[in-house]
N, C-alpha and C positions, 0 to 999 in steps of 0.2 A: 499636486497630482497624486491620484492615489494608485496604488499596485494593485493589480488584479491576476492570480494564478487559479489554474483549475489541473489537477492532477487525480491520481490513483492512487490506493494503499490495498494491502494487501495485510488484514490484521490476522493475528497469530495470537494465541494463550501461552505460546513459551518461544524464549529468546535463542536455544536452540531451532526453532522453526523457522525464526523471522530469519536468521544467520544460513539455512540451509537452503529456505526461496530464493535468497539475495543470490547467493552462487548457482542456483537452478539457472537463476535470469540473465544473467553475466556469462554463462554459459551458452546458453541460448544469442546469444549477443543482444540481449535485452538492455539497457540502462537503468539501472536501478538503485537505491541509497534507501540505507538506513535510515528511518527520522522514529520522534516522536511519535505515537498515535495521539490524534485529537482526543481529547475530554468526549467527545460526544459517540466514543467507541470504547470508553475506559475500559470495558471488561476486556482483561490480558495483561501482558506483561510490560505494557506502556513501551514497547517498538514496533513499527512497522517497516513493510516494506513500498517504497512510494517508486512510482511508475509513471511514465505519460502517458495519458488516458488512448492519445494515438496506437500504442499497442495493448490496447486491453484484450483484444483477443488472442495475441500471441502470451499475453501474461496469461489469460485462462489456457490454455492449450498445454502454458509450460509447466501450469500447476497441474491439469488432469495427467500429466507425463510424470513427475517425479513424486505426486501425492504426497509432500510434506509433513499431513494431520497437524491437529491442532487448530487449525483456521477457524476462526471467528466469521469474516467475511471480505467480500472487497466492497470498496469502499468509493465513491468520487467528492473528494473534496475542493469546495470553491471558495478560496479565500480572497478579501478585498481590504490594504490598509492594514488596520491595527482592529478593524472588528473581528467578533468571534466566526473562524470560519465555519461555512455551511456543508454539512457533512449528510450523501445519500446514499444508498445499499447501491452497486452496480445489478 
């Protein structure tokens, strides 16, 4: 059986930024965790912040509210298994 996830990121150019979204959203009572950024978003500091796409509007609202800078973009990633997951601009 293979796994199937679809999620959000939230990419940054510096790990101060990815670190001060993450407590934006946590504050906001958003769910949110540190991971890797995909390869298919390298440019940055190789952390994001990943999200449930179910609140991608409240994650943009909590980003136009605290403006963070440094953002690269958001992100929706679909991963399946052990292939390379498929990574699209929100």
């Amino acid at each position: 059986m293979t796994s199937h996830e679809t999620f959000g990121i939230a990419a940054f150019r510096s790990r101060q930024q990815v670190m001060r979204f993450d407590a934006a959203l946590r504050r906001a009572g958003i769910d949110s965790q540190v991971v890797s950024t995909p390869r298919d978003v390298s440019v940055g500091c190789g952390l994001s912040v990943r999200f449930d796409l179910r609140d991608a509007q409240a994650v943009l609202d909590a980003y136009q509210r605290s403006r963070p800078g440094n953002l690269i973009g958001f992100y929706r990633v679909d991963r399946s298994g052990w292939e390379r997951p498929v990574v699209s601009r929100l």
